[in-house]
C-alpha positions in Angstrom: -14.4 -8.7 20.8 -15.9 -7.1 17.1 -13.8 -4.4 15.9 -14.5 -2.8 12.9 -12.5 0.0 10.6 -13.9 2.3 8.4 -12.5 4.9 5.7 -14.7 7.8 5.2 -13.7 9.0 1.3 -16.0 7.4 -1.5 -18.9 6.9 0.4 -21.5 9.3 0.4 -23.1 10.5 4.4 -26.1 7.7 3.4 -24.0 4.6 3.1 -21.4 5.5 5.9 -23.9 6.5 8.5 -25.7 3.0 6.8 -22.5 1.1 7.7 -22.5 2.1 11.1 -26.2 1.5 11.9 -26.4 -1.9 10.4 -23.2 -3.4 12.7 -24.8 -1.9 15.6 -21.1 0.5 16.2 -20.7 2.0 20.0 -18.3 3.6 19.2 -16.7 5.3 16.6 -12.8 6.1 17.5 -11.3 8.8 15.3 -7.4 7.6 14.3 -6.8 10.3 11.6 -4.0 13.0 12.9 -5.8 15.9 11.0 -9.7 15.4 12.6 -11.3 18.8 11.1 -9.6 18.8 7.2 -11.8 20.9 4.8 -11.3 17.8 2.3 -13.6 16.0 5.2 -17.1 17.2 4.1 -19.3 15.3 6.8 -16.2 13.5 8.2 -15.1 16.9 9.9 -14.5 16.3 13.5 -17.7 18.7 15.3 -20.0 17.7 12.4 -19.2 14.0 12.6 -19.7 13.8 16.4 -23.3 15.6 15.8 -24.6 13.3 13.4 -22.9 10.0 14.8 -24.9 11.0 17.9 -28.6 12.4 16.3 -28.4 10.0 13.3 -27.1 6.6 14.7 -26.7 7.2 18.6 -22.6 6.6 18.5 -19.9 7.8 20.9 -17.0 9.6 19.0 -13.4 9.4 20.3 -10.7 11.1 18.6 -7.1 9.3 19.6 -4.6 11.1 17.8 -1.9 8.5 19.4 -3.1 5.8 17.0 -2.0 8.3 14.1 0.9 8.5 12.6 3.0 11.8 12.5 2.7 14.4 10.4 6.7 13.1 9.2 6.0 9.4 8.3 2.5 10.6 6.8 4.2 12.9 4.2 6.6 11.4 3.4 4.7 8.2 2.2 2.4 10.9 0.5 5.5 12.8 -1.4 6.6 8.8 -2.3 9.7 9.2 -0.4 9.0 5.7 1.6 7.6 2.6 0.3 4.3 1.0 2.0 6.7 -0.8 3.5 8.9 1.7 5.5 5.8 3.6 6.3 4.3 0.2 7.9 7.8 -0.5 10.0 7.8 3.4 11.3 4.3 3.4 12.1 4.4 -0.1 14.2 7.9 0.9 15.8 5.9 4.6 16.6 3.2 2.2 18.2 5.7 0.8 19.8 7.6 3.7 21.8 3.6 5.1 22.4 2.8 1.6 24.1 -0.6 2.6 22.7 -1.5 -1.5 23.9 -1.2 -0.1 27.6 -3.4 3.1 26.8 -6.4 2.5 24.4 -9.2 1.7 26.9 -10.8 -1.6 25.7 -14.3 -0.6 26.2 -13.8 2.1 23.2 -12.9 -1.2 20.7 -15.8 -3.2 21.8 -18.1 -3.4 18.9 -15.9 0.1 18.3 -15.1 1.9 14.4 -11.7 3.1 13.7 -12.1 5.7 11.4 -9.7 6.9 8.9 -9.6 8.5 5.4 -8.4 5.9 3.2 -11.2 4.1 1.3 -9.8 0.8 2.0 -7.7 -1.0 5.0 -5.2 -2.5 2.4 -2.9 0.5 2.3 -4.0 2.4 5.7 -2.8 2.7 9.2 -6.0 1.9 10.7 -5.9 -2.1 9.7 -2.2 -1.9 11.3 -3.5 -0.7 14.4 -5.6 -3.6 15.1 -3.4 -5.6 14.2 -0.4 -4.6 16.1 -3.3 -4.2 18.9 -3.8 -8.2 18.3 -0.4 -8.7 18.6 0.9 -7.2 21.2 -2.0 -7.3 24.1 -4.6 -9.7 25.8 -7.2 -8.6 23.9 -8.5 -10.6 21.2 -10.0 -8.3 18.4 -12.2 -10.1 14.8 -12.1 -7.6 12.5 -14.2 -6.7 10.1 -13.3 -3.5 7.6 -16.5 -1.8 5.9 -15.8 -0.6 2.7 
């Protein structure tokens, strides 16, 4: 099944929305912990789900449980972990969340993940799928749109 991931920051409303039209998205599935951030602009959770819907006829899921916590988060952010650490707390939180045993399939078929970070490189969203590919029956090709 396509899966694709998306970050939100250096991309103007015309090229993201453009992104999501062009691969023909069903769904866009909202991994950030902090959904309605002023730093957002058109990314903001009620604004986003209105013109996903009007502009490109997309679903919007938010699933905090695919986030990381607010803990791990800042303390990558205040460079007191390394990528690295952040990567091993954030699988081992996937982990203990068995989020393989609770993300309904149907949302990642030809789904988005959306995060903030303009690239998967150094973002939680390209170690979801990942651990998703992993650790359960599904078989996800992903394709990050940056």
């Amino acid at each position: 099944m396509d899966i694709y991931t998306i970050g939100f920051t250096q991309k103007k409303a015309e090229k993201f929305f453009g992104f999501l039209r062009t691969h023909d998205i069903k769904t866009l599935v909202d991994v950030r912990l902090n959904n309605v951030s002023q730093l957002s602009g058109f990314a903001k959770r009620d604004d986003l789900a209105f013109f996903l819907r009007e502009l490109c006829n997309i679903d919007y899921e938010h699933l905090p449980e695919l986030a990381p916590t607010k803990n791990i988060l800042n303390a990558y952010k205040k460079k007191e972990i390394s990528w690295q650490t952040y990567e091993d707390k954030f699988l081992n939180l996937m982990a203990q969340r068995n989020i393989e045993k609770s993300v309904a399939p149907q949302l990642l078929d030809n789904g988005c993940l959306l995060c903030s970070e303009h690239e998967p490189h150094f973002c939680h969203r390209r170690l979801v799928v990942e651990y998703l590919n992993e650790t359960s029956d599904l078989q996800l090709f992903v394709k990050h749109l940056y």
